[in-house]
C-alpha atoms as an extended CHARMM CRD file, in Angstrom:
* protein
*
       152  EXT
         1         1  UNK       CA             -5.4050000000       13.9240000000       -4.6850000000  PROA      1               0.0000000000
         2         2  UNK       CA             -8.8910000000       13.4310000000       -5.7350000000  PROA      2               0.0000000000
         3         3  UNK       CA            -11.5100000000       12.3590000000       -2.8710000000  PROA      3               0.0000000000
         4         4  UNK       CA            -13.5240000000        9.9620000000       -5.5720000000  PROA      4               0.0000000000
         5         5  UNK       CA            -12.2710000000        6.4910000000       -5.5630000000  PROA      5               0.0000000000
         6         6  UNK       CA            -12.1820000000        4.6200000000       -8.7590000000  PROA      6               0.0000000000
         7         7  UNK       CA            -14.7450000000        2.3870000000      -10.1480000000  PROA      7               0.0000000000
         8         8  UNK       CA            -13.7220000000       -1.0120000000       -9.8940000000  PROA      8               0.0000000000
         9         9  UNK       CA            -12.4620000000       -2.4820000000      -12.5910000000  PROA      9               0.0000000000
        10        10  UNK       CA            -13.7460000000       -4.7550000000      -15.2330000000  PROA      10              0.0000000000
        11        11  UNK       CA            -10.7920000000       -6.3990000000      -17.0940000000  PROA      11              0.0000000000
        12        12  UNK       CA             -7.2720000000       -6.1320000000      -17.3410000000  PROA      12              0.0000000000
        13        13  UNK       CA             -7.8710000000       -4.4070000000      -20.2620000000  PROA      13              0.0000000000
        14        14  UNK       CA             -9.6240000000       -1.2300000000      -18.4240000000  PROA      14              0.0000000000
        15        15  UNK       CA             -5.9270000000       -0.5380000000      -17.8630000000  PROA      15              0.0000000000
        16        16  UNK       CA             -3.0670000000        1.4830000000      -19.8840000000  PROA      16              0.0000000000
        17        17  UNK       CA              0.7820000000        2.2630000000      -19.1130000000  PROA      17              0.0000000000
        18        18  UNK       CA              0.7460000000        5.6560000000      -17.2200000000  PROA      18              0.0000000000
        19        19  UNK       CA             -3.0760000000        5.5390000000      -15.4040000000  PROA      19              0.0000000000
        20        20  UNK       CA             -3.1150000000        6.8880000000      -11.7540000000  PROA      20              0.0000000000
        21        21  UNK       CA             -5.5480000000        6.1280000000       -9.2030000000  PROA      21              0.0000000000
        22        22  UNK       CA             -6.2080000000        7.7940000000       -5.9360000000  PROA      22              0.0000000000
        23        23  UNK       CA             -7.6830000000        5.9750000000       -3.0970000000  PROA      23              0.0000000000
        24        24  UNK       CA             -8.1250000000        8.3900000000       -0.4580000000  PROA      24              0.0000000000
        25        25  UNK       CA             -5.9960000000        7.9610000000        2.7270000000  PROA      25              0.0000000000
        26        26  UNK       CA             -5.8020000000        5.8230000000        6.0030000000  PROA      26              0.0000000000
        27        27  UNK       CA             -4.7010000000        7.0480000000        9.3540000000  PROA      27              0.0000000000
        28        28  UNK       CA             -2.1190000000        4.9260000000       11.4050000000  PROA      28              0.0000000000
        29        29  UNK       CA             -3.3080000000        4.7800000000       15.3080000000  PROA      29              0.0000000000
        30        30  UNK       CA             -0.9140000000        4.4430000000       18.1620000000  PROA      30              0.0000000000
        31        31  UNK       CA             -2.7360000000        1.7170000000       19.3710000000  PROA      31              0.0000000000
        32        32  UNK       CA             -3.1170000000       -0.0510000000       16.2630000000  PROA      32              0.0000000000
        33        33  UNK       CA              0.7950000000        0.3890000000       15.7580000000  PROA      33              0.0000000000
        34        34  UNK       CA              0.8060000000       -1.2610000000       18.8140000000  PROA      34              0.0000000000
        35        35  UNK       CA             -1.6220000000       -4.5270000000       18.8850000000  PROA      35              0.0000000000
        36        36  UNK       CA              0.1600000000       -4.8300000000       15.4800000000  PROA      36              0.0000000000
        37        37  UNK       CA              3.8470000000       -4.5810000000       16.8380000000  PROA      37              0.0000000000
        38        38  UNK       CA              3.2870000000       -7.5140000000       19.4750000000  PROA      38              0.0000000000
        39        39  UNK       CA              1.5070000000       -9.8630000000       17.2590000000  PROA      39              0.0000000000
        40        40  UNK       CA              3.6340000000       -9.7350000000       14.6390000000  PROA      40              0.0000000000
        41        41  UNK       CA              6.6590000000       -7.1440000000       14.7830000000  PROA      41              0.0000000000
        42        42  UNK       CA              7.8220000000       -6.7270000000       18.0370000000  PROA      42              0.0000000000
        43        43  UNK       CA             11.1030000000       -4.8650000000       18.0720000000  PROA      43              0.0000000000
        44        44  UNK       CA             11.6030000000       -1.8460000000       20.9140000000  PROA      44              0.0000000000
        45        45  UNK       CA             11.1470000000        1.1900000000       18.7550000000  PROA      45              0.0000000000
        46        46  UNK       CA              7.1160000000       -0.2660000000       17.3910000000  PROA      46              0.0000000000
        47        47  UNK       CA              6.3340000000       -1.1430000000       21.1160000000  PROA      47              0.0000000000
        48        48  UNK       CA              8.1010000000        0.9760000000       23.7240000000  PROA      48              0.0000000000
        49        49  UNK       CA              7.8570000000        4.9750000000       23.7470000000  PROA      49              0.0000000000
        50        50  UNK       CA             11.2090000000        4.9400000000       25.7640000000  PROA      50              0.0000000000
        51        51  UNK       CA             12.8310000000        2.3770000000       23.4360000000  PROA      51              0.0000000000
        52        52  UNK       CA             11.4320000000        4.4650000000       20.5750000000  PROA      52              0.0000000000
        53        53  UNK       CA             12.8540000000        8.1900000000       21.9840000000  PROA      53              0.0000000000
        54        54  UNK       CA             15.9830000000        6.6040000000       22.1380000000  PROA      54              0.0000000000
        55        55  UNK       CA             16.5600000000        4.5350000000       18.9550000000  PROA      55              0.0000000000
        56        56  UNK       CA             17.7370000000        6.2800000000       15.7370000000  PROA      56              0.0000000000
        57        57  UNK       CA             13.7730000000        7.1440000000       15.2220000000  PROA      57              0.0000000000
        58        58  UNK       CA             13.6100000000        9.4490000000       18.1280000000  PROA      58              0.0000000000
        59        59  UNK       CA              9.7630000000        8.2690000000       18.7820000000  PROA      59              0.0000000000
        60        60  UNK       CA              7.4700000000        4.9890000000       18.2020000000  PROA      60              0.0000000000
        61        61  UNK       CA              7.2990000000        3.9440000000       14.5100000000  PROA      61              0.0000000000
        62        62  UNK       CA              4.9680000000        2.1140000000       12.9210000000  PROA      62              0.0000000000
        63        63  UNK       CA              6.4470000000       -0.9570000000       11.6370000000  PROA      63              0.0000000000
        64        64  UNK       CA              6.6260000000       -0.7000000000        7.9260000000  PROA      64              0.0000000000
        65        65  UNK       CA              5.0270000000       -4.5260000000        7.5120000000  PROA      65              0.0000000000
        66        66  UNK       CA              1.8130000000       -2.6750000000        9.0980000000  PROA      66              0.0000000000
        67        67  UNK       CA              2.0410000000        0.0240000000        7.1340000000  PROA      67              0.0000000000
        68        68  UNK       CA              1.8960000000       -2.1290000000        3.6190000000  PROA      68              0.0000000000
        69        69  UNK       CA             -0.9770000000       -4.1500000000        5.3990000000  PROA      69              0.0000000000
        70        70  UNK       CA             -2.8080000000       -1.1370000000        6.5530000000  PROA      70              0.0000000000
        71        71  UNK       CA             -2.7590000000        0.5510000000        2.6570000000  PROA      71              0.0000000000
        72        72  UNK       CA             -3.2780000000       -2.8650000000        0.6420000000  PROA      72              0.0000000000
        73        73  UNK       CA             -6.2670000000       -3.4650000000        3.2290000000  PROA      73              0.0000000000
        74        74  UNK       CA             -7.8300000000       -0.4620000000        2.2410000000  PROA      74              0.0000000000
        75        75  UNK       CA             -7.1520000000       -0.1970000000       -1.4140000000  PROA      75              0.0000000000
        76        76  UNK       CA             -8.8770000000       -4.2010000000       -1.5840000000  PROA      76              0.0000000000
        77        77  UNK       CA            -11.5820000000       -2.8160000000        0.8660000000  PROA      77              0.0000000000
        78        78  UNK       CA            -12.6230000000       -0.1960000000       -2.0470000000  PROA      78              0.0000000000
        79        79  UNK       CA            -13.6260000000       -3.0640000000       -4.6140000000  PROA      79              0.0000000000
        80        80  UNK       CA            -11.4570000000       -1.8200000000       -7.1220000000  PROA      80              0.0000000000
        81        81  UNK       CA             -9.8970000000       -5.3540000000       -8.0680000000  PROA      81              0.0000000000
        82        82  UNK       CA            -12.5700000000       -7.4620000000       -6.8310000000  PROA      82              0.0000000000
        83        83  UNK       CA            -14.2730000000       -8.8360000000       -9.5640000000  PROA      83              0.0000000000
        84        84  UNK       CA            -10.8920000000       -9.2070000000      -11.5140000000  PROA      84              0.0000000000
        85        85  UNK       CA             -7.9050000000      -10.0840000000       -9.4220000000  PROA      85              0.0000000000
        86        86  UNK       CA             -6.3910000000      -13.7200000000       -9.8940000000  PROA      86              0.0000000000
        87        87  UNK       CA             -3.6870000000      -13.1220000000       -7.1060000000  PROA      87              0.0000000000
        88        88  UNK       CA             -0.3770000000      -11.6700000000       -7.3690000000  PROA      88              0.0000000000
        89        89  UNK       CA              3.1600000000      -13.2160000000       -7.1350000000  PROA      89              0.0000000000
        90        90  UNK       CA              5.7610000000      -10.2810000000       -6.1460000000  PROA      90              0.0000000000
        91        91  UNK       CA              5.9020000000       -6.8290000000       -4.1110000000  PROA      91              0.0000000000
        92        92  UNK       CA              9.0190000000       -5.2700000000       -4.2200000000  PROA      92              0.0000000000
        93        93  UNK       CA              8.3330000000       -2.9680000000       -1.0670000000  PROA      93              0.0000000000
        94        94  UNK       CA             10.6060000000        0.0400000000        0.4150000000  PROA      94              0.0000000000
        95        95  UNK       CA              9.5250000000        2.0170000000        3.2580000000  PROA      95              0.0000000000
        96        96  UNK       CA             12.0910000000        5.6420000000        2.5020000000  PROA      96              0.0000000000
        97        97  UNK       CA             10.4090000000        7.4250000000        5.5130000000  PROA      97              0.0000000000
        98        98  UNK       CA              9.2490000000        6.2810000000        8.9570000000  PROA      98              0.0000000000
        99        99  UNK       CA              4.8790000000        6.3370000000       10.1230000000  PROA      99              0.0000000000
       100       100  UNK       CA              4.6530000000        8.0880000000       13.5460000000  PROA      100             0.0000000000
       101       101  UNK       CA              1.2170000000        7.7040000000       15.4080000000  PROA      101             0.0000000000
       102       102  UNK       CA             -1.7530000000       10.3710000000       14.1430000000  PROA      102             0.0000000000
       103       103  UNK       CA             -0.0140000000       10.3970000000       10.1620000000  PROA      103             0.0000000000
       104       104  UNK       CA             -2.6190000000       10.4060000000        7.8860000000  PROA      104             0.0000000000
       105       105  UNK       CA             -1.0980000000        8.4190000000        4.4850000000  PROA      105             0.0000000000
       106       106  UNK       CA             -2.9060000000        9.6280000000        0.9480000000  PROA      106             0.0000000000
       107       107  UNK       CA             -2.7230000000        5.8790000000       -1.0920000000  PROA      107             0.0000000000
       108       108  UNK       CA             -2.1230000000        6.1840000000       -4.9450000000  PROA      108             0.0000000000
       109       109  UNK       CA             -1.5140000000        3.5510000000       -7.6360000000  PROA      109             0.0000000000
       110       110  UNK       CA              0.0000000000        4.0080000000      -11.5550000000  PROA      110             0.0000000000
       111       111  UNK       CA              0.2300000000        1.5990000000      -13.9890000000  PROA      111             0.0000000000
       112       112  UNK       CA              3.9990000000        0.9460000000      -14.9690000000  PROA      112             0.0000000000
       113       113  UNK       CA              3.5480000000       -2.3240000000      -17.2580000000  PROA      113             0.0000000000
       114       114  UNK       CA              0.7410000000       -4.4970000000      -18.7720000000  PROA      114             0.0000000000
       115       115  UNK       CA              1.6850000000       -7.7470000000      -20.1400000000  PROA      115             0.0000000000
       116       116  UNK       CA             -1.1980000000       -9.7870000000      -21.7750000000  PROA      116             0.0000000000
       117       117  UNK       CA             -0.7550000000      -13.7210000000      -21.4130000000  PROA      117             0.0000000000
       118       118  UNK       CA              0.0630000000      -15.3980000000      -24.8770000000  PROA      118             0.0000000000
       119       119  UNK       CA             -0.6260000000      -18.7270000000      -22.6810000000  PROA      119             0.0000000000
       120       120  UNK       CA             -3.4900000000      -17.5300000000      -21.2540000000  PROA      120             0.0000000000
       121       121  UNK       CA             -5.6220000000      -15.5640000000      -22.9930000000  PROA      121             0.0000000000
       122       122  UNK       CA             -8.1280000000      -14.7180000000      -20.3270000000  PROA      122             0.0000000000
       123       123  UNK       CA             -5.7380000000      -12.7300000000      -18.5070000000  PROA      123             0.0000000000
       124       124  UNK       CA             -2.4660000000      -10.8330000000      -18.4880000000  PROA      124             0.0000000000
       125       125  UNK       CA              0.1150000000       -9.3090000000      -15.6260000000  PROA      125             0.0000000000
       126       126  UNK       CA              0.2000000000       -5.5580000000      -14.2150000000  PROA      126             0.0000000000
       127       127  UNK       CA              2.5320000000       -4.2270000000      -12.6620000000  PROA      127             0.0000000000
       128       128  UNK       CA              1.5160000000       -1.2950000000      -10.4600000000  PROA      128             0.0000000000
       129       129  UNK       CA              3.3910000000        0.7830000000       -8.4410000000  PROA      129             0.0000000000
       130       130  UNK       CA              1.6070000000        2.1460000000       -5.1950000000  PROA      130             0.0000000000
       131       131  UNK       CA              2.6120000000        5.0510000000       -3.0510000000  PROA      131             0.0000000000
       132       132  UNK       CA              1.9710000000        6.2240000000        0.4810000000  PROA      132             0.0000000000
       133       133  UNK       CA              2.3120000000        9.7150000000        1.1660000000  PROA      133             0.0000000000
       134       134  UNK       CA              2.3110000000       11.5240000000        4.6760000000  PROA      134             0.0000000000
       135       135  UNK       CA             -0.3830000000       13.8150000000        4.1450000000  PROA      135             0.0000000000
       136       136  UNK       CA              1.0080000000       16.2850000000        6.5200000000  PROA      136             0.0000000000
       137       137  UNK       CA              3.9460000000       17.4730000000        4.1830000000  PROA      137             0.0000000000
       138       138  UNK       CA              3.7090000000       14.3490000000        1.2220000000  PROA      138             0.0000000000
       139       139  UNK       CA              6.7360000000       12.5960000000        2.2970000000  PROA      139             0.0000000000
       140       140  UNK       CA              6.7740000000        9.0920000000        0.7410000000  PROA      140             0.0000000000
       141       141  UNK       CA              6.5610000000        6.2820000000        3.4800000000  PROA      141             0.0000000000
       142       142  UNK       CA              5.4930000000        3.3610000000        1.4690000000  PROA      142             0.0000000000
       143       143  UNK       CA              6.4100000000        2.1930000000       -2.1350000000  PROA      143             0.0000000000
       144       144  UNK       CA              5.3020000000       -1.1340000000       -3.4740000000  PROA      144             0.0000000000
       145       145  UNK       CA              5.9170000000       -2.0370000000       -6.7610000000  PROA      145             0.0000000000
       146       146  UNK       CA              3.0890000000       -4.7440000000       -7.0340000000  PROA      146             0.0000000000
       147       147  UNK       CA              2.8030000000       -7.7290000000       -9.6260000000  PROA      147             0.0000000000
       148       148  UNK       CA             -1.3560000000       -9.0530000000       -9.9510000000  PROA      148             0.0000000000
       149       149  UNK       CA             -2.5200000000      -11.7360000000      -12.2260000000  PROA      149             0.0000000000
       150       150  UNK       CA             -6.1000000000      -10.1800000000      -13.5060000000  PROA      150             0.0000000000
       151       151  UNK       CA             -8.8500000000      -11.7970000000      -15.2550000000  PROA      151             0.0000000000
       152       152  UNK       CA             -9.7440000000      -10.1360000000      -19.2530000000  PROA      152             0.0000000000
């Protein structure tokens, strides 16, 4: 995975069927898995190591709702849809693998379809899929299929 993160982009129509992107990676904390757990998803094997050994996990997990925060934080955080994005209105989200404490997650994106708006000509719908790979030995852990609105 390449290191440079893309430029942001400029219009909906910067984009074509089949593009990847690669926006580096994030690193999932224990203690971020955590604060994250009790605030918002606190079942045994996200907060409690004992819990966690003995679920079907074998060790604390991150939960997966962090996991698709932690990535889509970071891929907004690169400015990459900032001066286009009109919102989105669907993530189909599956998490295959579970995130243990220390994983480092490499974040990509591909374009899988572009529909320009015949009502609205100043925009259109992509639908991009984004993965999350364990950087350790490129497991999947996250896949969103993501629908944005974005400006043209």
């Amino acid at each position: 995975m390449s290191t440079t993160l893309p430029a942001p982009l400029r219009s909906f129509d910067d984009l074509s069927v089949g593009q990847e992107f690669g926006f580096g990676s994030i690193r999932m904390e224990r203690e971020e898995i955590l604060d994250f757990a009790r605030r918002y998803d606190p079942q045994p094997f996200h907060l409690d190591e004992a819990a966690a050994g003995a679920s079907i996990f074998g060790g604390l997990i991150a939960s997966g709702l962090h996991t698709q925060a932690a990535a889509f934080g970071h891929i907004i955080r690169t400015g990459w849809v900032k001066d286009v994005s009109l919102g989105g209105t669907e993530q189909v989200v599956r998490w295959p693998a579970p995130v243990r404490p220390g994983d480092e997650i490499g974040l990509t994106a591909r374009v899988e379809e572009l529909i320009p708006s015949r009502s609205k000509p100043d925009r259109g719908v992509a639908k991009i899929r984004y993965i999350g790979r364990r950087v350790s030995d490129g497991t999947v852990v996250l896949d969103i299929l993501g629908t944005h609105f974005l400006k043209r």
